[in-house]
C-alpha positions as CSV (number, residue, x, y, z in Angstrom):
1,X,28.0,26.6,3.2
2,X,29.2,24.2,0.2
3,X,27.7,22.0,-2.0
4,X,27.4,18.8,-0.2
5,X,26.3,20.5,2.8
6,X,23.6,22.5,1.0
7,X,22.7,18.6,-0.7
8,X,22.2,18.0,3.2
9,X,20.0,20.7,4.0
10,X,18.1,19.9,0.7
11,X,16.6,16.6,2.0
12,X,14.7,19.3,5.0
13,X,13.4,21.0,1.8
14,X,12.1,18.2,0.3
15,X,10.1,16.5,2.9
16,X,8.0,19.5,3.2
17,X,7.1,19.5,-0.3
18,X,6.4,15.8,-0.1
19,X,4.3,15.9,2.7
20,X,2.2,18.3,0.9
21,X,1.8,16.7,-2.3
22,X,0.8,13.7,0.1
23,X,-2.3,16.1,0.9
24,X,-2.5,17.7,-2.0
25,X,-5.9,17.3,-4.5
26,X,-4.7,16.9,-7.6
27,X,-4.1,13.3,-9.7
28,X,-0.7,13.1,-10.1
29,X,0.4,14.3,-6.9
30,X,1.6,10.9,-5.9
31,X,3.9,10.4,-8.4
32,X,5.4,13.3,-7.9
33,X,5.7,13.0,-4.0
34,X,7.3,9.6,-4.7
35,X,9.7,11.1,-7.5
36,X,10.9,14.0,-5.1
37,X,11.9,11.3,-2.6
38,X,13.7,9.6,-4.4
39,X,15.5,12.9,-5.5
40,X,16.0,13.1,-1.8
41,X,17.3,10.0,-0.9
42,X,20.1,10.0,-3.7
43,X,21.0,13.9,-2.2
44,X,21.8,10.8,1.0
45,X,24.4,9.4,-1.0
46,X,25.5,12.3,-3.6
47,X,26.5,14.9,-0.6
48,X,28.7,12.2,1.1
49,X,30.3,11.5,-2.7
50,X,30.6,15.2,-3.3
51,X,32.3,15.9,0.3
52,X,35.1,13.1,-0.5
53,X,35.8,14.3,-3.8
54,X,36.4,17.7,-3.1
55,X,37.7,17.7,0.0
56,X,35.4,19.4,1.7
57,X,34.5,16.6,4.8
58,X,33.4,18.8,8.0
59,X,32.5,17.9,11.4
60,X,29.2,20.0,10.5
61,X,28.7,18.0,7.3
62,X,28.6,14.6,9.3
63,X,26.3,15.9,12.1
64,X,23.7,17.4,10.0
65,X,24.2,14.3,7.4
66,X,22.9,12.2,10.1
67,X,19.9,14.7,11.4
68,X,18.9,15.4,8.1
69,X,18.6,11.6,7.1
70,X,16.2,11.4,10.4
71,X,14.3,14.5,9.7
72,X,13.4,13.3,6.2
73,X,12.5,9.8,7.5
74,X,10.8,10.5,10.6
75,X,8.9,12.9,8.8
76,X,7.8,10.6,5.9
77,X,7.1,7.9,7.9
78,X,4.8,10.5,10.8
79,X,2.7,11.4,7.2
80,X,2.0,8.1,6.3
81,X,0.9,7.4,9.3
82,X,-1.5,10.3,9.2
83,X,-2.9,9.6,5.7
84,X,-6.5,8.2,6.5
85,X,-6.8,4.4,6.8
86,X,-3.6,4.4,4.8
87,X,-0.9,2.4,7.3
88,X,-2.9,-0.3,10.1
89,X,-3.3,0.6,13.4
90,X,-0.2,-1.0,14.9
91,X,2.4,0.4,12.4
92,X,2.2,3.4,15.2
93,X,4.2,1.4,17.4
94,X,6.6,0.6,14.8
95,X,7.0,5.0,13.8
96,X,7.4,5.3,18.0
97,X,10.5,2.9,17.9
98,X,12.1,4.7,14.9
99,X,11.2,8.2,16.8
100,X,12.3,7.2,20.1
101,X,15.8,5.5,18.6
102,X,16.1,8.7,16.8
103,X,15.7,10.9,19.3
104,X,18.2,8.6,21.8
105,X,20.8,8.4,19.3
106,X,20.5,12.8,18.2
107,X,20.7,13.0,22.3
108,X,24.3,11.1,22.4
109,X,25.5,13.5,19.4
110,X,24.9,16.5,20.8
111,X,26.6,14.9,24.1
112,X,29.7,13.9,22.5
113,X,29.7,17.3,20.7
114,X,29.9,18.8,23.5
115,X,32.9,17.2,24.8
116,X,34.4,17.7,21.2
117,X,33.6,14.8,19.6
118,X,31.6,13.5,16.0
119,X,30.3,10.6,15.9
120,X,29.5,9.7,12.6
121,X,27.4,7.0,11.2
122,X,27.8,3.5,12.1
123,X,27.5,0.4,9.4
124,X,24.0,-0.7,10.8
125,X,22.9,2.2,11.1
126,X,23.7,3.3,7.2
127,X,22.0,-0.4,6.2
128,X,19.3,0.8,8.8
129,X,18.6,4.2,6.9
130,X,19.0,2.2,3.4
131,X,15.9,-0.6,4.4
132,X,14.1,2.3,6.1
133,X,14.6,5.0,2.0
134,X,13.3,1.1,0.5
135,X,10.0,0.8,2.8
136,X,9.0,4.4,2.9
137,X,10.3,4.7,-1.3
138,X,8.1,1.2,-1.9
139,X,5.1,2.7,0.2
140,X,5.0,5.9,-1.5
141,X,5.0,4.1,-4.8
142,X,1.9,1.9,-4.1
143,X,-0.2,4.8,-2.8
144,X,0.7,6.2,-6.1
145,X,-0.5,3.3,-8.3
146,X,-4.0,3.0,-6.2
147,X,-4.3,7.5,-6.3
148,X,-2.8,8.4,-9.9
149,X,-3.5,5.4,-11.6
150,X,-6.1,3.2,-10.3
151,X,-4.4,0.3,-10.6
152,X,-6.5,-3.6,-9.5
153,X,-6.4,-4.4,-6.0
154,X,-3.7,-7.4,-6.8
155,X,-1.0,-5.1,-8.2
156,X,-1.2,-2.2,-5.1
157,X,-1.9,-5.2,-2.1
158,X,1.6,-6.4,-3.8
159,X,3.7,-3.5,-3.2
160,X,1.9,-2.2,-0.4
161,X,2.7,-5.6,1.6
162,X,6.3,-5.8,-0.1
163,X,6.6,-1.9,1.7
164,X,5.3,-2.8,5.2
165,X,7.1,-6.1,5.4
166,X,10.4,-3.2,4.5
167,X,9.1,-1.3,6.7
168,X,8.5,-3.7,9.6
169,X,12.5,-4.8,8.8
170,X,13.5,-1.0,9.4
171,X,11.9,-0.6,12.6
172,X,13.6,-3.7,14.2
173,X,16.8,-3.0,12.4
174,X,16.6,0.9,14.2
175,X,16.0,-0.9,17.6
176,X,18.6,-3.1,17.1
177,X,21.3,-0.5,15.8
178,X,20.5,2.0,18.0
179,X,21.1,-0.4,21.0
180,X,24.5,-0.9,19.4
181,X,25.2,2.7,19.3
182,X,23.9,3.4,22.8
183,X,26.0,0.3,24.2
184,X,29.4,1.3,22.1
185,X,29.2,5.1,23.3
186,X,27.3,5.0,26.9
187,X,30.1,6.4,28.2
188,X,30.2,9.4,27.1
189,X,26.9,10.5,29.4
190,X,29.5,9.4,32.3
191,X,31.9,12.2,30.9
192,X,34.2,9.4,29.8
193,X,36.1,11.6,27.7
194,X,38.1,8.6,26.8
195,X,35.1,7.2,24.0
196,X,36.2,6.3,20.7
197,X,36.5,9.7,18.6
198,X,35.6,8.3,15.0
199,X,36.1,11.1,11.6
């Protein structure tokens, strides 16, 4: 267990404590849920940094890189959702795309693992996970302004809309590279033990 794999497992840590300063009473909360995200999200690109530096690049490193980056998200975006009258009705559909995609994707991992193979992150997904850190980060900063801070309904309608138009972007962009994924590796559910082996 080294550093950039304990950076990994730190971005687990951190969405329970966001979720419950999400819930949590006091003013000031918000802020601080938005902060640790953000703390989280650079533990995204510092644990990669730290595992090229030193050397220390593992097939374990890449396969919990990936699960913790969906774990954190999923889980952010599932909160939001639950936060009273926070998100509209049909932004639902939008957190069932970026579950399902999630779960698809985790599901061809674990079957090239098991023919000995890590397949690491793709380029649309990694832009995927960087507009999905923007909408959640964007949306988490709004609710803060209107909770903590009381800010007029101009300033928070701005940022709020600026985070679901991100967010809307990040489902589609999950949809679309997830399909890409699924197309590029399908053979690997017909034991094609052939499939591109990527490191």
């Amino acid at each position: 267990m080294n550093l950039p794999n304990l950076l990994t497992l730190s971005r687990i840590a951190f969405l329970f404590v966001i979720v419950a300063l999400l819930y949590a009473p006091f003013r000031g909360a918000g802020v601080l849920a938005f902060v640790l995200f953000i703390i989280a999200a650079v533990t995204d690109w510092a644990d990669g940094y730290m595992a090229r530096k030193t050397g220390q690049i593992s097939d374990f490193g890449k396969l919990m890189d990936a699960l913790a980056d969906k774990v954190l998200m999923v889980g952010i975006f599932v909160s939001l959702l639950a936060l009273p009258g926070f998100l509209p009705w049909w932004s639902i559909f939008l957190v069932l795309l970026i579950i399902m995609r999630e779960f698809l994707i985790t599901g061809l991992r674990l079957v090239a693992a098991s023919q000995g193979k890590v397949l690491a992150a793709e380029k649309g997904g990694k832009i995927k996970t960087v507009v999905q850190i923007v909408a959640a980060a964007v949306l988490l900063f709004a609710r803060s302004l209107a909770v903590d801070f009381g800010v007029n309904a101009g300033v928070y309608g701005f940022f709020y809309w600026v985070g679901m138009i991100a967010f809307v972007l990040a489902a589609i962009l999950t949809v679309q590279s997830g399909s890409v994924y699924m197309v590029k590796y399908w053979s690997l559910f017909q034991g094609d033990s052939g499939a591109g082996k990527r490191s």
